[in-house]
N, CA, C and O of each residue as an XYZ file, in Angstrom:
756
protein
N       0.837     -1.181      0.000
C       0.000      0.000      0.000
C       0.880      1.242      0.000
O       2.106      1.175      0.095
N       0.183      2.404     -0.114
C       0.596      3.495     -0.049
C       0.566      4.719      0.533
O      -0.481      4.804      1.174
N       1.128      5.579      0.605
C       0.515      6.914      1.377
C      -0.538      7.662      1.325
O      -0.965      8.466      2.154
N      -1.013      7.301      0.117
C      -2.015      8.303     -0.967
C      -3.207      8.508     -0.125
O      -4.194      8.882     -0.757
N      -3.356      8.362      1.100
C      -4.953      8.817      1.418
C      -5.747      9.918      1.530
O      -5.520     11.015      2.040
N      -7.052      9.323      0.792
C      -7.426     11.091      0.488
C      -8.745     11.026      1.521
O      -9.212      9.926      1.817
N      -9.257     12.130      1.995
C      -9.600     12.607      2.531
C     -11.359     12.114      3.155
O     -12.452     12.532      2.771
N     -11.158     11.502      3.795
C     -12.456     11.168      3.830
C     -13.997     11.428      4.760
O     -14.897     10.627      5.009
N     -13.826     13.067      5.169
C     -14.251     13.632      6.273
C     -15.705     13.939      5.496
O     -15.963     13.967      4.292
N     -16.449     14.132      6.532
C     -18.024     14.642      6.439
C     -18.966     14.897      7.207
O     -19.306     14.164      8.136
N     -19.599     16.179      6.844
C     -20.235     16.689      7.755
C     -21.793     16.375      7.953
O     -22.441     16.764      6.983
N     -22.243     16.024      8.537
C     -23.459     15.417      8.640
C     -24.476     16.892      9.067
O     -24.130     17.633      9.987
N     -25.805     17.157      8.201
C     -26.461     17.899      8.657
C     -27.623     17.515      9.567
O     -27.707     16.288      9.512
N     -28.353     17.902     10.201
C     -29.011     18.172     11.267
C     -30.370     17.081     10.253
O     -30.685     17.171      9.066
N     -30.777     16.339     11.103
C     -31.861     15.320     10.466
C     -32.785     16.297      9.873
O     -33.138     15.769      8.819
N     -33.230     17.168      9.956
C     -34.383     18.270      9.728
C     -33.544     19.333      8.464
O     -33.988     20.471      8.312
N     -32.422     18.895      7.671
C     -31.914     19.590      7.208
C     -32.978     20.104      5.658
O     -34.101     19.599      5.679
N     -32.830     20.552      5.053
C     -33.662     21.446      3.904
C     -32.949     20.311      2.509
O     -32.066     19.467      2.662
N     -33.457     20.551      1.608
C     -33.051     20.032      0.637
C     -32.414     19.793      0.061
O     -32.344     18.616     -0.293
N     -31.186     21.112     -0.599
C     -30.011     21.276     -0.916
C     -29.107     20.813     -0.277
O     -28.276     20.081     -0.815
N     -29.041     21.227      1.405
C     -27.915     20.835      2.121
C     -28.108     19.042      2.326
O     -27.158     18.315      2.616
N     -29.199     18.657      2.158
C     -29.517     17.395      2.402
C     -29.079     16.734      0.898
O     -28.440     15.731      1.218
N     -29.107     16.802     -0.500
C     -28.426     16.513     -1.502
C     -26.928     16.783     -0.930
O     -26.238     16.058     -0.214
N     -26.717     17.761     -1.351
C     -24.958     17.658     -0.804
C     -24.268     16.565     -0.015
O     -23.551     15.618     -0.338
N     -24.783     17.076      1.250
C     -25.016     15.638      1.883
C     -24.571     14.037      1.081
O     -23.617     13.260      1.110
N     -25.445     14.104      0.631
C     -25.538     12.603      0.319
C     -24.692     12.275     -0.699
O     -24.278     11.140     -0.936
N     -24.292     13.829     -1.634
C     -22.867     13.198     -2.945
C     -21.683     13.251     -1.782
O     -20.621     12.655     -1.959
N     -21.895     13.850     -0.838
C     -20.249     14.317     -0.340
C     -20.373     13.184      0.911
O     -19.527     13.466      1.759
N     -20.931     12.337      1.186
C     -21.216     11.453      1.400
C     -20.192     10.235      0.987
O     -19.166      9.819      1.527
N     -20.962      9.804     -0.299
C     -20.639      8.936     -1.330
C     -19.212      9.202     -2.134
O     -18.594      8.484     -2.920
N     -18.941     10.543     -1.608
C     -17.527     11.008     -2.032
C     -16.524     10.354     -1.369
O     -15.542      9.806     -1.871
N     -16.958     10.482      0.306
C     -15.900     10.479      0.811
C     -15.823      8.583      1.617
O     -14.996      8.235      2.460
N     -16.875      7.731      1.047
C     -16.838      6.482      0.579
C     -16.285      6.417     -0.215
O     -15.283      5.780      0.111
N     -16.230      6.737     -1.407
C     -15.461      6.405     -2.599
C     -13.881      6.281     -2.230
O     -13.183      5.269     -2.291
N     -13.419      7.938     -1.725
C     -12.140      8.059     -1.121
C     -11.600      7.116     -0.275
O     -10.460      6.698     -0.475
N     -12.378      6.666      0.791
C     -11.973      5.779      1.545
C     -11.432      4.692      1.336
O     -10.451      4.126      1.818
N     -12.664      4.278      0.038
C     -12.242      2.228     -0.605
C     -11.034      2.665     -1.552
O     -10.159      1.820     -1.739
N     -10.918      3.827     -2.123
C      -9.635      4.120     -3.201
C      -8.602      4.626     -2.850
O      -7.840      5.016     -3.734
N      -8.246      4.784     -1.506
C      -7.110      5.533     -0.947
C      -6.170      4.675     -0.616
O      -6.458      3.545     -0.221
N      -4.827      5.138     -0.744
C      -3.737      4.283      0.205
C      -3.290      2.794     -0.364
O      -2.884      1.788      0.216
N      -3.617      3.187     -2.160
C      -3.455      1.594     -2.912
C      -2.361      2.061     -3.584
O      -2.421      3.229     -3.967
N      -1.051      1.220     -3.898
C      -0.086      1.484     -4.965
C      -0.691      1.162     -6.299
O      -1.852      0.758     -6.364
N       0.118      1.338     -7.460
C      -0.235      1.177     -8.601
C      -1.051     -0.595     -8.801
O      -2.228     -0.938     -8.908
N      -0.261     -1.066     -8.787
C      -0.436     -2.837     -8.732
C      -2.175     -2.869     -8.405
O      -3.058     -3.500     -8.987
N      -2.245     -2.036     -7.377
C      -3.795     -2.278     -6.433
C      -4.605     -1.994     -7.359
O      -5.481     -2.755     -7.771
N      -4.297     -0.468     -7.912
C      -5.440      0.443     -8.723
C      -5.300     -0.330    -10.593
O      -5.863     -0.043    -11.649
N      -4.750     -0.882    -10.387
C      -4.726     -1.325    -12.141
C      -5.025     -2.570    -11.876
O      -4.816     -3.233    -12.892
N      -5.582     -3.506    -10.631
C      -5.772     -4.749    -10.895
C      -7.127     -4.656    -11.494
O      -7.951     -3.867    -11.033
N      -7.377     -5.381    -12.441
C      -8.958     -5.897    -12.915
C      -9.692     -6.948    -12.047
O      -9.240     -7.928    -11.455
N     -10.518     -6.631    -12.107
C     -11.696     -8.168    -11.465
C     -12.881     -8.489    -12.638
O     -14.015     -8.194    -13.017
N     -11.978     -9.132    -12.840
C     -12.900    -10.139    -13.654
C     -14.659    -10.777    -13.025
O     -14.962    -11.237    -11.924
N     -15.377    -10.576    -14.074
C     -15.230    -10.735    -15.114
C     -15.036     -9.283    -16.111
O     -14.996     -9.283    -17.341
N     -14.946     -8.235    -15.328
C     -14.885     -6.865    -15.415
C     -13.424     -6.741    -15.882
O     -12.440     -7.371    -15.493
N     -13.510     -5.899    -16.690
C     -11.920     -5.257    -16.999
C     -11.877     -3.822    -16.382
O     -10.926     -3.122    -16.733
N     -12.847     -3.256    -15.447
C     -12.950     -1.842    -14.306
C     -11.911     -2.355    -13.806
O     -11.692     -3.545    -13.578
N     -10.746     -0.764    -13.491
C      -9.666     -1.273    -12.301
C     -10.434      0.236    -11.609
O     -11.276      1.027    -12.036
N      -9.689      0.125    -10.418
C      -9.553      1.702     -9.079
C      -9.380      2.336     -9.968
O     -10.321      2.956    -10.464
N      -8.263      2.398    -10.424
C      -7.440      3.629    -11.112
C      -8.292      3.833    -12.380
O      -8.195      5.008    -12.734
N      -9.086      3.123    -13.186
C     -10.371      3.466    -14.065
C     -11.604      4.404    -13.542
O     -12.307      5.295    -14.019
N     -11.467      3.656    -12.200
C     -12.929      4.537    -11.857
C     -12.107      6.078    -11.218
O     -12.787      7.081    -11.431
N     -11.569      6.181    -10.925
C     -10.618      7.550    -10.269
C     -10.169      8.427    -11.011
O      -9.703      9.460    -10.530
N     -10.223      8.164    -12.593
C     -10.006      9.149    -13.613
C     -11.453      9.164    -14.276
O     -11.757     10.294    -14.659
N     -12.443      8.171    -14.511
C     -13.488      8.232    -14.403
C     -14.270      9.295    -14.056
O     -14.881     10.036    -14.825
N     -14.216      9.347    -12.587
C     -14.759     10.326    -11.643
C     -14.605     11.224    -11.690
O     -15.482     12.007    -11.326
N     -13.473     11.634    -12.137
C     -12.400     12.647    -12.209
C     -13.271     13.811    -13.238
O     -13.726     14.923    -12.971
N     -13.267     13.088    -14.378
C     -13.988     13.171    -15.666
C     -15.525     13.777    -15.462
O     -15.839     14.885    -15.896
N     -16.504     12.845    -14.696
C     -17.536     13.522    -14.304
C     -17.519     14.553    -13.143
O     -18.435     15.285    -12.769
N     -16.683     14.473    -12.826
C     -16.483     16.148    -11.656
C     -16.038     16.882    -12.254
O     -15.946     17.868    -11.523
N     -15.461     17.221    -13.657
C     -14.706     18.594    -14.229
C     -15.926     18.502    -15.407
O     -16.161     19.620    -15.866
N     -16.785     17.382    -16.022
C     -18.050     17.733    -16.609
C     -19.062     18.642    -16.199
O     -19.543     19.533    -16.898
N     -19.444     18.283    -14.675
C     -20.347     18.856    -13.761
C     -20.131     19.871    -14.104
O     -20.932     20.489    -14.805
N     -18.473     20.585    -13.548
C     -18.281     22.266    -13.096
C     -18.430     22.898    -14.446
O     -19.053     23.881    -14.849
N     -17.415     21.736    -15.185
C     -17.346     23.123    -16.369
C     -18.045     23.524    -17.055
O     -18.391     24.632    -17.466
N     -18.404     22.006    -17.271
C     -19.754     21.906    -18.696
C     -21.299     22.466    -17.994
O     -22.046     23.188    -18.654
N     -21.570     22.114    -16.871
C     -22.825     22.536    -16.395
C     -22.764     23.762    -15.512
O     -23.309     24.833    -15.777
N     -22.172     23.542    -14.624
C     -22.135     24.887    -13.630
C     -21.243     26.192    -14.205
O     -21.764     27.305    -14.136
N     -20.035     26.063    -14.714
C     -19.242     27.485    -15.076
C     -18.906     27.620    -16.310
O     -18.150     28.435    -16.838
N     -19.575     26.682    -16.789
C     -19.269     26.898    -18.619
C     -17.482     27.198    -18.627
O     -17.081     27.974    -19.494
N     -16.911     26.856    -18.097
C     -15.665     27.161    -18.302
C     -14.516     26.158    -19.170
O     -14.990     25.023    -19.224
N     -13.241     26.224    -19.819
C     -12.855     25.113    -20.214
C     -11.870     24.529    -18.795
O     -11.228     25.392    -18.197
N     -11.799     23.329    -18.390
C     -11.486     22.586    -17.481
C      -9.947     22.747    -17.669
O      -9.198     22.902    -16.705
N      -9.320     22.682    -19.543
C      -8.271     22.730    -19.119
C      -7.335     20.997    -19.478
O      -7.869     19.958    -19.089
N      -6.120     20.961    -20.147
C      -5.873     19.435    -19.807
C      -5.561     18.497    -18.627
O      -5.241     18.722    -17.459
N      -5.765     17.353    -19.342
C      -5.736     16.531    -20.680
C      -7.411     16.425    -20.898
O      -7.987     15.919    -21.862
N      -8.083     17.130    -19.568
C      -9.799     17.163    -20.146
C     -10.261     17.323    -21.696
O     -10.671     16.474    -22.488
N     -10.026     18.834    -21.853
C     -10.344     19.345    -23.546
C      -9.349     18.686    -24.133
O      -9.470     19.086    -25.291
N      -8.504     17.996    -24.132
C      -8.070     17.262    -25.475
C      -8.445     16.217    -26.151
O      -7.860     15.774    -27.140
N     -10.004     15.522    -25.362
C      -9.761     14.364    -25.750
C     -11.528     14.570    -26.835
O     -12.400     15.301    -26.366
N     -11.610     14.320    -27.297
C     -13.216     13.609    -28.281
C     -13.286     12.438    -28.203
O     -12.738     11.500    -28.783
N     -14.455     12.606    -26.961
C     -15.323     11.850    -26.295
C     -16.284     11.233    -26.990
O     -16.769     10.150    -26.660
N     -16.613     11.902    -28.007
C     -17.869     10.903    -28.833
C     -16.752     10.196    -29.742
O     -17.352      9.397    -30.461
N     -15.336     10.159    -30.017
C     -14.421      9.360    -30.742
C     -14.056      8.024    -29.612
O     -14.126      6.797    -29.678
N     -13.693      8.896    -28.709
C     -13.062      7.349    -27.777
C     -13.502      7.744    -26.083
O     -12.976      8.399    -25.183
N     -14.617      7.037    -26.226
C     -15.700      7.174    -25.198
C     -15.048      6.890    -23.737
O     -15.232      7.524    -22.697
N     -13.974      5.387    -24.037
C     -13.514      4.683    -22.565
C     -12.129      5.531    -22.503
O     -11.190      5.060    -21.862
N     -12.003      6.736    -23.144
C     -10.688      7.431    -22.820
C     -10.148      7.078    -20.887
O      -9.235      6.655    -20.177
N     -11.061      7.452    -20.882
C     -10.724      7.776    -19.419
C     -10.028      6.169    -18.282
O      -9.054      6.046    -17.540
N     -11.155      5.228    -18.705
C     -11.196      3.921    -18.483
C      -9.668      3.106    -19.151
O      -9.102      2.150    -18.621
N      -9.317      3.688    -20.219
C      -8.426      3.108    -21.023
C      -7.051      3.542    -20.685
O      -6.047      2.830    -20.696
N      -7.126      4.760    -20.393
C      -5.727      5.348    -20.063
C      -4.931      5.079    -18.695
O      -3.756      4.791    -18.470
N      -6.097      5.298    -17.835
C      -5.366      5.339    -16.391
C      -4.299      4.388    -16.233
O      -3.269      4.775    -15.682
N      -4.378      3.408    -16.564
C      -3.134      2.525    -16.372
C      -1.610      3.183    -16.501
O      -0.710      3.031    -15.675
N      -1.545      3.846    -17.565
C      -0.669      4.992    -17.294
C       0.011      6.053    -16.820
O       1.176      6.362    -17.070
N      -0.973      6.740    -15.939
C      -1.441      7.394    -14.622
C      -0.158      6.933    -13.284
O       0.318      5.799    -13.253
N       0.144      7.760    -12.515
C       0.659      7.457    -11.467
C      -0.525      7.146    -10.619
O      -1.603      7.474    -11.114
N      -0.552      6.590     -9.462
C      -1.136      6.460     -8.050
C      -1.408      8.433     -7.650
O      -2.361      9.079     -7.216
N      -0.288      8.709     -8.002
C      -0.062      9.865     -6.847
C      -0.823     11.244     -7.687
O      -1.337     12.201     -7.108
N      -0.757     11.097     -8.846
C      -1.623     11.919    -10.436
C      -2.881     11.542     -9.841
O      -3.600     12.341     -9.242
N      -3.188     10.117    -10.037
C      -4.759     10.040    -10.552
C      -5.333     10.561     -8.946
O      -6.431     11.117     -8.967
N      -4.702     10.421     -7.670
C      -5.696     10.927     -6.321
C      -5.159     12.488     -6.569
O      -5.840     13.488     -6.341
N      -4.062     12.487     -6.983
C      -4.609     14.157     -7.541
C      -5.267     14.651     -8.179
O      -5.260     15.836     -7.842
N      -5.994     14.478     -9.082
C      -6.534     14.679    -10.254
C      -7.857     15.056    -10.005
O      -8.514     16.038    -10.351
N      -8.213     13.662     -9.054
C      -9.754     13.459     -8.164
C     -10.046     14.183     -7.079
O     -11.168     14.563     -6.745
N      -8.859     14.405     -6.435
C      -8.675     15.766     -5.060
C      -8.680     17.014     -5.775
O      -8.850     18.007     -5.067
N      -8.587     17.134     -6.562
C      -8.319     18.931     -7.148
C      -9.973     18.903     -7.884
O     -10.848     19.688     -7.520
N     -10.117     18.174     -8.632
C     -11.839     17.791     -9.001
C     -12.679     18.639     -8.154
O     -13.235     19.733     -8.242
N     -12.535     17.599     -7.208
C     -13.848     17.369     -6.038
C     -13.285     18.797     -5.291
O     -14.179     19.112     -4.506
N     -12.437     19.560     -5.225
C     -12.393     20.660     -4.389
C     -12.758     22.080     -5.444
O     -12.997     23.217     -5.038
N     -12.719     21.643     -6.803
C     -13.267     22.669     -7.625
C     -14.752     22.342     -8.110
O     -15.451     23.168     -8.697
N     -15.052     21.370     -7.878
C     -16.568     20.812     -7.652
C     -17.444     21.963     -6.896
O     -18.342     22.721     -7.262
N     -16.724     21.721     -5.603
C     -17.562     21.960     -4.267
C     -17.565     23.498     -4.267
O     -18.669     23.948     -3.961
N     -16.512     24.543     -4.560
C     -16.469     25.826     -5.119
C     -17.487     26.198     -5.916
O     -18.173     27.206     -5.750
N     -17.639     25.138     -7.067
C     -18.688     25.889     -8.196
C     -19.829     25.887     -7.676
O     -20.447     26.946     -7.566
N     -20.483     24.396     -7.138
C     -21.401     24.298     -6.463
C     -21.936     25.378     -5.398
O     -23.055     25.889     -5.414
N     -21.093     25.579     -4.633
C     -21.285     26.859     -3.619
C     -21.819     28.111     -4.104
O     -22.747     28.723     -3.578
N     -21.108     28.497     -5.256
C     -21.023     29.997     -5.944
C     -22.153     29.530     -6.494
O     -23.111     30.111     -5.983
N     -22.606     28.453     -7.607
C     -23.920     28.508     -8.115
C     -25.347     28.549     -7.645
O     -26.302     29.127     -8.164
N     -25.280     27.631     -6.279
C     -26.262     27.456     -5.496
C     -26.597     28.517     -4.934
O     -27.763     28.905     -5.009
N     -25.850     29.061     -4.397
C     -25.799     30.586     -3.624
C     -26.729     31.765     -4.608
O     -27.739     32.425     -4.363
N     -25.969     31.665     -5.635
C     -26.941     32.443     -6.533
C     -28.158     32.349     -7.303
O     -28.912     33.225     -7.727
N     -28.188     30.617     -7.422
C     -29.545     30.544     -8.208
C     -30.406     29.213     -7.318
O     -31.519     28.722     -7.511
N     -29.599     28.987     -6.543
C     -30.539     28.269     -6.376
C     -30.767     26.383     -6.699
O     -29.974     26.114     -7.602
N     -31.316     25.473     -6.401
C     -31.592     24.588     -7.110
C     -32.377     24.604     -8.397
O     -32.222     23.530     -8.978
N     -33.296     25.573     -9.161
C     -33.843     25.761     -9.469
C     -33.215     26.659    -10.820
O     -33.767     26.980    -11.872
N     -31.711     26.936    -10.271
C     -31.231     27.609    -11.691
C     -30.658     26.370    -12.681
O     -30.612     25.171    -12.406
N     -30.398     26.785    -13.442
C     -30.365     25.878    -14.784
C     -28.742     25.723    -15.315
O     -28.008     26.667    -15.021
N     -28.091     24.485    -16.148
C     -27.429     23.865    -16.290
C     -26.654     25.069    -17.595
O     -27.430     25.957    -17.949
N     -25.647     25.083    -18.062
C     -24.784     26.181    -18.895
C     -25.244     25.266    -20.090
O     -25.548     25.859    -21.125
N     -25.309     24.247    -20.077
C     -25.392     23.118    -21.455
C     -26.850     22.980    -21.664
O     -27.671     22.942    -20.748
N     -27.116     22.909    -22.912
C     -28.882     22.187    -23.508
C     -28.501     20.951    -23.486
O     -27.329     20.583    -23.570
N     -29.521     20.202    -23.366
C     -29.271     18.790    -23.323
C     -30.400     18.295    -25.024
O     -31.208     19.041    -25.576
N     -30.110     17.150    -25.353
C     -31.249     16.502    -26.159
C     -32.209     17.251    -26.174
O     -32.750     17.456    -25.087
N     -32.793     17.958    -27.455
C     -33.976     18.704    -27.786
C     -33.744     20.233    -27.260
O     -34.621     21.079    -27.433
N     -32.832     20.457    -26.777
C     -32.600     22.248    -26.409
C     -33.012     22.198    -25.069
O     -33.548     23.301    -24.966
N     -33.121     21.658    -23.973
C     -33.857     21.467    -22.920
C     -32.526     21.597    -21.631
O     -31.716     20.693    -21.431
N     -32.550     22.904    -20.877
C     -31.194     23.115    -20.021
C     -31.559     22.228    -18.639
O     -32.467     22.758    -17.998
N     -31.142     21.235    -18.167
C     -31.651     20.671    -16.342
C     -31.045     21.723    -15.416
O     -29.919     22.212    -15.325
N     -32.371     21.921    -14.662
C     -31.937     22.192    -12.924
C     -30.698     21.971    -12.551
O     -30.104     20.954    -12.911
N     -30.209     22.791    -11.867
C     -28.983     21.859    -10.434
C     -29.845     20.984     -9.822
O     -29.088     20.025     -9.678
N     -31.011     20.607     -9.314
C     -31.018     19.876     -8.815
C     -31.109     18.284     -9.792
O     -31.071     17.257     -9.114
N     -31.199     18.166    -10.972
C     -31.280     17.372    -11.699
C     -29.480     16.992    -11.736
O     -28.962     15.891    -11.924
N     -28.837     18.264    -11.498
C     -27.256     17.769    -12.277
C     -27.153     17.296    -10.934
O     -27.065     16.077    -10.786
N     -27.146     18.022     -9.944
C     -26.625     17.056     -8.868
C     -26.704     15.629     -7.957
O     -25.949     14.972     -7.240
N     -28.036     15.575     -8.422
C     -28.992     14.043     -8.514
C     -28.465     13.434     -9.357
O     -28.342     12.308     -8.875
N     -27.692     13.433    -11.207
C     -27.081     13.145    -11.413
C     -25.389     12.490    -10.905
O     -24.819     11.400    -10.857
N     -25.124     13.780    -10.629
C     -23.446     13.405    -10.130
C     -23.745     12.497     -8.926
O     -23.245     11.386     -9.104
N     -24.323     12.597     -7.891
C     -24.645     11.522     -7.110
C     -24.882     10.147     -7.669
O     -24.448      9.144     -7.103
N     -25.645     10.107     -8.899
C     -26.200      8.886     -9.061
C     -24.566      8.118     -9.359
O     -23.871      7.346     -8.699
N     -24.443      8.654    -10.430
C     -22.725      8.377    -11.020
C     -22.025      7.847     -9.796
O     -21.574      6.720    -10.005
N     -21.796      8.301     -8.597
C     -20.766      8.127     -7.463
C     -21.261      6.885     -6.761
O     -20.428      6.096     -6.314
N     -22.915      6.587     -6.596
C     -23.770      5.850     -5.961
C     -23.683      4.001     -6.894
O     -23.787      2.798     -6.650
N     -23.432      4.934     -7.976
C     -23.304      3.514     -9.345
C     -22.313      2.794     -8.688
O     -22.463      1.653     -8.249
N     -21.149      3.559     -8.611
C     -19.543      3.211     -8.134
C     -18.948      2.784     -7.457
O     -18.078      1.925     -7.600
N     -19.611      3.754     -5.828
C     -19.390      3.115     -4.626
C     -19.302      1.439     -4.440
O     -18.555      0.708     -3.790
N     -20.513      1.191     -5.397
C     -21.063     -0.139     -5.016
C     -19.513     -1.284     -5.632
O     -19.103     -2.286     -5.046
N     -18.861     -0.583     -7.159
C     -17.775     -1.024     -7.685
C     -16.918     -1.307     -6.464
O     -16.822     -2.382     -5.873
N     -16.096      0.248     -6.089
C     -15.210      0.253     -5.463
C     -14.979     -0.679     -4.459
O     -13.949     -1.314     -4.231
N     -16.570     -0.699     -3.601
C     -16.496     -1.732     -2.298
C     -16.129     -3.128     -2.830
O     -15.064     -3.681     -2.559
N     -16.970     -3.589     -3.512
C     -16.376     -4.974     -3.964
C     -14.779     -5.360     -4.557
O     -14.290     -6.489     -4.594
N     -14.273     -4.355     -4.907
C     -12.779     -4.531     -5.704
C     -11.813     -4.209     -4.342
O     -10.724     -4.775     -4.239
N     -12.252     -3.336     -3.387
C     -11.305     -2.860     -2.451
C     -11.504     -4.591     -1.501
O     -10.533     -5.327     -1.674
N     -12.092     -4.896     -1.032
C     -12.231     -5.837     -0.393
C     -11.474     -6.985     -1.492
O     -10.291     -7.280     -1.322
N     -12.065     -7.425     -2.317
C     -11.111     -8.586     -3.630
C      -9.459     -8.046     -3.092
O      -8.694     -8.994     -2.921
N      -8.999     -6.981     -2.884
C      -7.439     -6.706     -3.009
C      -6.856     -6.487     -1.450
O      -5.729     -6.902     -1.179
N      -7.650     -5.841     -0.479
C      -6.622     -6.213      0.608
C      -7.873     -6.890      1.388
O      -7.350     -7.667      2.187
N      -8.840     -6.935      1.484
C     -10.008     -6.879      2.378
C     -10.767     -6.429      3.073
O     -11.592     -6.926      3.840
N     -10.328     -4.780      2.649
C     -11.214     -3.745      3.579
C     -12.355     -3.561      3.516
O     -12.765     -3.068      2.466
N     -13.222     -3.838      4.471
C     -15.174     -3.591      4.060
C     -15.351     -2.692      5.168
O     -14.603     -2.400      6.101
N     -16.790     -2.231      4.779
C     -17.476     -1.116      6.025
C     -17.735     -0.139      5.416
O     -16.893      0.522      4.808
N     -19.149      0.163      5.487
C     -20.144      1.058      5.129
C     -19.789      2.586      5.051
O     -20.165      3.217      4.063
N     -19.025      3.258      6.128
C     -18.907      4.396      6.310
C     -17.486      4.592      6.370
O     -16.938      3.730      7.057
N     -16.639      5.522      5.828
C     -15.342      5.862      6.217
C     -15.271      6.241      7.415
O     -16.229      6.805      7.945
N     -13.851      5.948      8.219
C     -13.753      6.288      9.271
C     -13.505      7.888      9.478
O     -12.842      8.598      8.722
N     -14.055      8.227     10.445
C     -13.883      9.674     10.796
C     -12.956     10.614     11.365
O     -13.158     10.721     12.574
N     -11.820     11.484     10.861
C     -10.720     11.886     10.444
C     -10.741     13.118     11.257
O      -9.963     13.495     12.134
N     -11.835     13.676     10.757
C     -11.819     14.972     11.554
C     -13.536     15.368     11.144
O     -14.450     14.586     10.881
N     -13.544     16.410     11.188
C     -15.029     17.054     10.362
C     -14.478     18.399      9.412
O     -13.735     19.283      9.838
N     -14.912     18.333      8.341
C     -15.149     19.139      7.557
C     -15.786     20.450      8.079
O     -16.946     20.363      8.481
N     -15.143     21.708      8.125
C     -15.536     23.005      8.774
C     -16.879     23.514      7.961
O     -17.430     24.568      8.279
């Protein structure tokens, strides 16, 4: 194993919490599950396959990566993300992300996913703050039709919720770590 552990703190809101903070919640949640089963693996760990799957760690961690700089840029700040994001055509080679990591350091790809998820949580803040769940996505989707934040973020959750379920089973296959909740580190201010 390795040093690489990323961060797996969370703040739990008040059972009576409101909607938004209660979504958040539940991706940053599933975030910091994700972090937990993917942290602290050397290369060997994150590139093993489990069959009958050819998914490794290090697939789903640039993966993720991928749908957290989609979220911000493409939906919340219209901004360009920046490389190796904009270099690639995605409707050309769809498993870019899946395909490459093997290449990837350990110490890149939990960077990649740590710098993500902390420019995630920025956009999110600044957007919500201003519009609301109820304000609308920078992108049209199929038929000209822009989604809610609360649709994108019900999204990005779903994506992480798909995964979790990956990660747990592959992290356990490689050293044997199981358990529902990451352990608690500190709290998130």
């Amino acid at each position: 194993m390795t040093e690489n552990v990323l961060d797996t703190r969370i703040s739990e809101p008040s059972m009576t919490a409101g909607e938004e903070e209660m979504l958040l919640f539940a991706l940053e949640r599933s975030r910091a599950t994700f972090a937990w089963k993917c942290g602290g693996l050397d290369a060997q760990a994150l590139r093993r396959a489990h069959p009958p799957s050819t998914m490794t760690l290090a697939g789903l961690l640039k993966h993720l990566t991928l749908v957290e700089h989609e979220r911000t840029y493409v939906d919340l700040t219209g901004e360009d993300p920046g490389p190796p994001w904009n270099t690639v055509d995605f409707e050309e080679d769809p498993d870019w992300a899946w395909r490459t990591a093997a290449d990837d350091s350990p110490e890149q790809l939990y960077a990649w996913w740590e710098d993500a998820v902390v420019l995630a949580r920025r956009a999110w803040a600044q957007r919500l703050d201003r519009d609301g769940l109820d304000g609308t996505s920078r992108l049209r989707r199929h038929g000209g039709e822009a989604p809610n934040l609360r649709r994108i973020l019900c999204d990005t959750h779903d994506e992480y919720a798909r995964h979790v379920g990956h990660v747990d089973l592959f992290r356990e296959a490689i050293d044997g770590l199981v358990g529902e909740d990451p352990p608690r580190r500190g709290r998130r201010p």
